[in-house]
DONU-35542 format. One record per residue (C-alpha): z negated, x, y negated; residue in one letter. Coordinates in pm, whole numbers, plus 50000, padded with zeros to 5 digits. Layout:
<rs>
ZXYa/...
</rs>
This chain:
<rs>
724735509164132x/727755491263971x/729985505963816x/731485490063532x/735105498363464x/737725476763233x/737985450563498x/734735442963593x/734595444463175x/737055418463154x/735525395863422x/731905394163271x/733875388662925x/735555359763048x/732355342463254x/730125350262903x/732365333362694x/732695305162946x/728975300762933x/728785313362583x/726635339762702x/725175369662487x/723545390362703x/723695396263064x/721145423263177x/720375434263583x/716845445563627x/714785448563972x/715035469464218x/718945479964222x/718565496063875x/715395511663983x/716765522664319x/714125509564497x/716525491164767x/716035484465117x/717875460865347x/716865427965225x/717115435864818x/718745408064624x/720065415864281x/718385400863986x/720475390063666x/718615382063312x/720945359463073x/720055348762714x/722695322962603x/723345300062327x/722165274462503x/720395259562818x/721845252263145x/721155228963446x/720745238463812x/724555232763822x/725775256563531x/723085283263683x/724805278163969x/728515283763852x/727025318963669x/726115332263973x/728985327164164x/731025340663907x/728655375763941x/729345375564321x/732575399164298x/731205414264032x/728025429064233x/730525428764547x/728175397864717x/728695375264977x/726655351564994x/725115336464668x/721455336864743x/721165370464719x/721355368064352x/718555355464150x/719265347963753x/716645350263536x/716845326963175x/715435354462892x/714435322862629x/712345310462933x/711035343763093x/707185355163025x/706295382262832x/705615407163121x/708805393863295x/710995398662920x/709205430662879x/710155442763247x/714105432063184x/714325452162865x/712295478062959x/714225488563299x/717275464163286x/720505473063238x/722985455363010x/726085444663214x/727355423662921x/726155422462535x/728125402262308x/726735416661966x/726185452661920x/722345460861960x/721245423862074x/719915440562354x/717845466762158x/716695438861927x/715445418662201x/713845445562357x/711685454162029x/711045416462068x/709675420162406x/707695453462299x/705885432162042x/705305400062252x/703975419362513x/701625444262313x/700105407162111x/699715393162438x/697905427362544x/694325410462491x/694885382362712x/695565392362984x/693145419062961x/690735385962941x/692135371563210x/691755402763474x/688245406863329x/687105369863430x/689285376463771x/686985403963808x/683925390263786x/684525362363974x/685665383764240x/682625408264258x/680325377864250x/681835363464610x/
</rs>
């Protein structure tokens, strides 16, 4: 688990404003503590604004000495605008904020997620029902 004293404070402060993030959020298996030797860590951002392969690319290598990583593909970054609502709902629902710009964006975005999730309830309810049936008749 990471630990997040004033420096490691200070670093995600600096690489948020340099890519006017808001929120930076690790979910997956290292909050959960589900890790064995191959886990990667996974990073949710929401940000003012969207970012090419490139940009991605620069945010993650500023998180390597953050999560204390060597080698860059063993972090995976997830855009929040972008993310599904199982996905969105998974982040806020076990992720942990490493970074929030605003007071309570994160718990506004999770009631977000609550709601997007819980509308989007019925279909995929459909969708495992027709899986289902097409399934038994094989």
């Amino acid at each position: 688990m990471i630990i997040i004293n004033q420096t490691i404070e200070k670093i995600l402060s600096e690489l948020a404003n340099e890519h006017e993030l808001k929120l930076l959020v690790l979910f997956g298996s290292r909050v959960t503590g589900r890790i064995h030797d191959e886990s990667d860590y996974d990073v949710a951002y929401l940000s003012e604004r969207e970012f090419s392969t490139a940009e991605e690319s620069e945010i993650i290598f500023g998180l390597m000495p953050i999560l204390r990583v060597r080698d860059e593909r063993l972090i995976n970054i997830v855009d929040m605008k972008t993310a599904g609502p199982l996905m969105l709902y998974s982040i806020t629902n076990k992720g942990r904020v490493l970074y929030e710009r605003e007071n309570a964006s994160f718990f506004a975005l999770k009631l977000h997620a609550w709601k997007v999730f819980v509308d989007t309830q019925p279909f995929r309810d459909n969708y495992f029902r027709i899986l289902k049936e097409r399934v038994c008749k094989i």
